[in-house]
C-alpha positions as CSV (number, residue, x, y, z in Angstrom):
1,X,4.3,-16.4,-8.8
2,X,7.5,-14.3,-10.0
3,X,8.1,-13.8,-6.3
4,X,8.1,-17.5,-5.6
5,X,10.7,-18.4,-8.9
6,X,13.2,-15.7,-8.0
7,X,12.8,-17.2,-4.1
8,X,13.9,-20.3,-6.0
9,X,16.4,-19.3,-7.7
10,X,18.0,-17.3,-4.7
11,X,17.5,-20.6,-2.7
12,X,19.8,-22.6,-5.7
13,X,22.2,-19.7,-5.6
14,X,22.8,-18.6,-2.0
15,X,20.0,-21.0,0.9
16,X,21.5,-19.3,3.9
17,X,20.0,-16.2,2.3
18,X,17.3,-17.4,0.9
19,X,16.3,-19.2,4.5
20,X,17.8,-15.7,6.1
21,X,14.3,-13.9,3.4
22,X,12.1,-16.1,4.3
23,X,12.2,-15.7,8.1
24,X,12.6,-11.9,7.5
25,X,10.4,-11.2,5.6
26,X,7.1,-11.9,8.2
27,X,8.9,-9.8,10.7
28,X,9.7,-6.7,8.3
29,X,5.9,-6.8,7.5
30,X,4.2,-6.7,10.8
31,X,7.0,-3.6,12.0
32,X,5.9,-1.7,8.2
33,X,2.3,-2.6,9.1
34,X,1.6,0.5,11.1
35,X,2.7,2.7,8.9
36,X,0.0,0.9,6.4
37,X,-2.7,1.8,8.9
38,X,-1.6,5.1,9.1
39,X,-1.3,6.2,5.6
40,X,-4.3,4.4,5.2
41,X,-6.2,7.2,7.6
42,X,-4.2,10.3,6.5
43,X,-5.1,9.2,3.1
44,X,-8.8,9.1,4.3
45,X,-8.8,11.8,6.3
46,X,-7.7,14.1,3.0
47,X,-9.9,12.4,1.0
48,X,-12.7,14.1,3.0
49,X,-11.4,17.4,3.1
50,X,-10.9,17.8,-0.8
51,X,-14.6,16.4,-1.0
52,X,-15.4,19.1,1.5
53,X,-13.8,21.2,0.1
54,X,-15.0,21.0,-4.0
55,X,-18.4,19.9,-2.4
56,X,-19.8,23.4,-3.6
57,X,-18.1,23.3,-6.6
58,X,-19.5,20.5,-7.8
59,X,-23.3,21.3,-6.3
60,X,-22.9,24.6,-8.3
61,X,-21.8,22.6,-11.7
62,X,-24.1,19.8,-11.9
63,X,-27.2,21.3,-13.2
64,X,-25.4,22.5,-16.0
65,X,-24.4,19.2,-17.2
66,X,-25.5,17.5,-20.3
């Protein structure tokens, strides 16, 4: 919703720029959108190897807890 009033206002102050954002903006998203999907599997991808990783730890710790 604060997007939307600060789109407004831009569009009072400056519409060329306002018009120039809102065409922009679609584009900018689907060329960043690969770089989503990719830190979305690196982040996956470490995620599993720290679990690998503390796996023992953990097996070794959780009779002991109360």
């Amino acid at each position: 919703m604060f997007t939307f009033l600060l789109w407004c206002v831009l569009f009072v102050l400056c519409w060329p720029l306002a018009i120039l954002a809102l065409i922009a903006y679609p584009i900018i998203w689907l060329l960043l959108l690969p770089f989503r999907i990719v830190g979305i599997a690196v982040h996956g991808a470490l995620e599993v190897i720290y679990l690998a990783i503390t796996l023992p730890f953990r097996l070794l710790a959780a009779p002991f807890r109360i």
